[in-house]
C-alpha positions in Angstrom: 1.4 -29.9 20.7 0.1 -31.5 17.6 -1.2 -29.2 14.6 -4.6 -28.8 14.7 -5.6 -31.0 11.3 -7.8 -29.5 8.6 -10.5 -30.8 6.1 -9.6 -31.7 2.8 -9.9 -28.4 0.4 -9.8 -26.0 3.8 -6.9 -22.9 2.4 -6.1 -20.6 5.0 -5.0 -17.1 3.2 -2.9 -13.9 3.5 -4.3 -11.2 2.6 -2.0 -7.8 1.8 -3.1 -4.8 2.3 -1.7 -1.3 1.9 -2.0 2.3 3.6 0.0 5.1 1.6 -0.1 8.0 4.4 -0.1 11.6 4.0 3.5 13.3 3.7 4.3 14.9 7.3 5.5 18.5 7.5 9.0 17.9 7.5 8.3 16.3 4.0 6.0 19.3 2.7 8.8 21.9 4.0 11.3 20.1 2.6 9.9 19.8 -0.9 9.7 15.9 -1.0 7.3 15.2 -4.2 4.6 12.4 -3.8 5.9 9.5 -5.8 2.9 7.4 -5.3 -0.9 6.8 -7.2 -3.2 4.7 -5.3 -5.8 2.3 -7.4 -8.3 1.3 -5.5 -10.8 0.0 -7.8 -7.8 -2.0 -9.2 -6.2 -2.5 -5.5 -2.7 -1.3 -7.3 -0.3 1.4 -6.3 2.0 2.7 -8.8 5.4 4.2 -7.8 7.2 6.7 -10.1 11.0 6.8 -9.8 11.8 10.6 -9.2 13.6 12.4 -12.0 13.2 9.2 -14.1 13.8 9.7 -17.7 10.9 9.4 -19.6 10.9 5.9 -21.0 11.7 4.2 -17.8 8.3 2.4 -17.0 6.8 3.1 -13.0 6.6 0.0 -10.8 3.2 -1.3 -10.4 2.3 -3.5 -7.2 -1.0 -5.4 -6.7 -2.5 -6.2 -3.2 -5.3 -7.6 -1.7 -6.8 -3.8 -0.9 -5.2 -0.3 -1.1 -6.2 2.4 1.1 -5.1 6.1 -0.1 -4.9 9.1 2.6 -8.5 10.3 1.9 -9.5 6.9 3.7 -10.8 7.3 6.9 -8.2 5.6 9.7 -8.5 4.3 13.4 -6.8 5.8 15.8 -4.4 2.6 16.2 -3.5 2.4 12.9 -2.3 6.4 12.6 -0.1 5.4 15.6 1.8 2.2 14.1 
C-alpha cells in the first residue's frame, strides 16, 4: 500500500510524556525512599542516586510534559 504523501514542511512529532506514580504499600512498609522530583513548570524530573556521595550530580531528564502523583489520573491510565 503506498505511503500516504505529505506536503512539503508537514512534521509529524512525538511527544514524551511522563507519570511518576505514588509508592504502593509494599514500598512504604518496606522503607523504599522516593528518589524522584517532578518539574512541571520545567517538564523535568530529576532522579537522585540513593546513598550517593555528595558530589555525584542527580540525573536530570526533559520531556514533552511531566505529571507528578498529585495529578489527577483516568481510570485507564492507573491500570497500565
Amino acid at each position: 500500500m503506498p505511503e500516504e504523501s505529505k506536503s512539503e514542511g508537514e512534521i509529524e512529532n512525538v511527544r514524551v510524556v511522563v507519570r511518576v506514580r505514588p509508592m504502593d504499600k509494599n514500598e512504604l512498609d518496606s522503607g523504599s525512599q522516593n528518589i524522584i522530583k517532578t518539574d512541571k513548570s520545567n517538564r523535568c524530573i530529576t532522579v537522585y542516586k540513593p546513598n550517593a556521595n555528595s558530589s555525584e550530580p542527580p540525573k536530570v531528564y526533559f520531556f514533552d510534559n511531566v505529571f507528578d502523583m498529585s495529578d489527577p489520573v483516568s481510570q485507564q491510565q492507573q491500570q497500565q
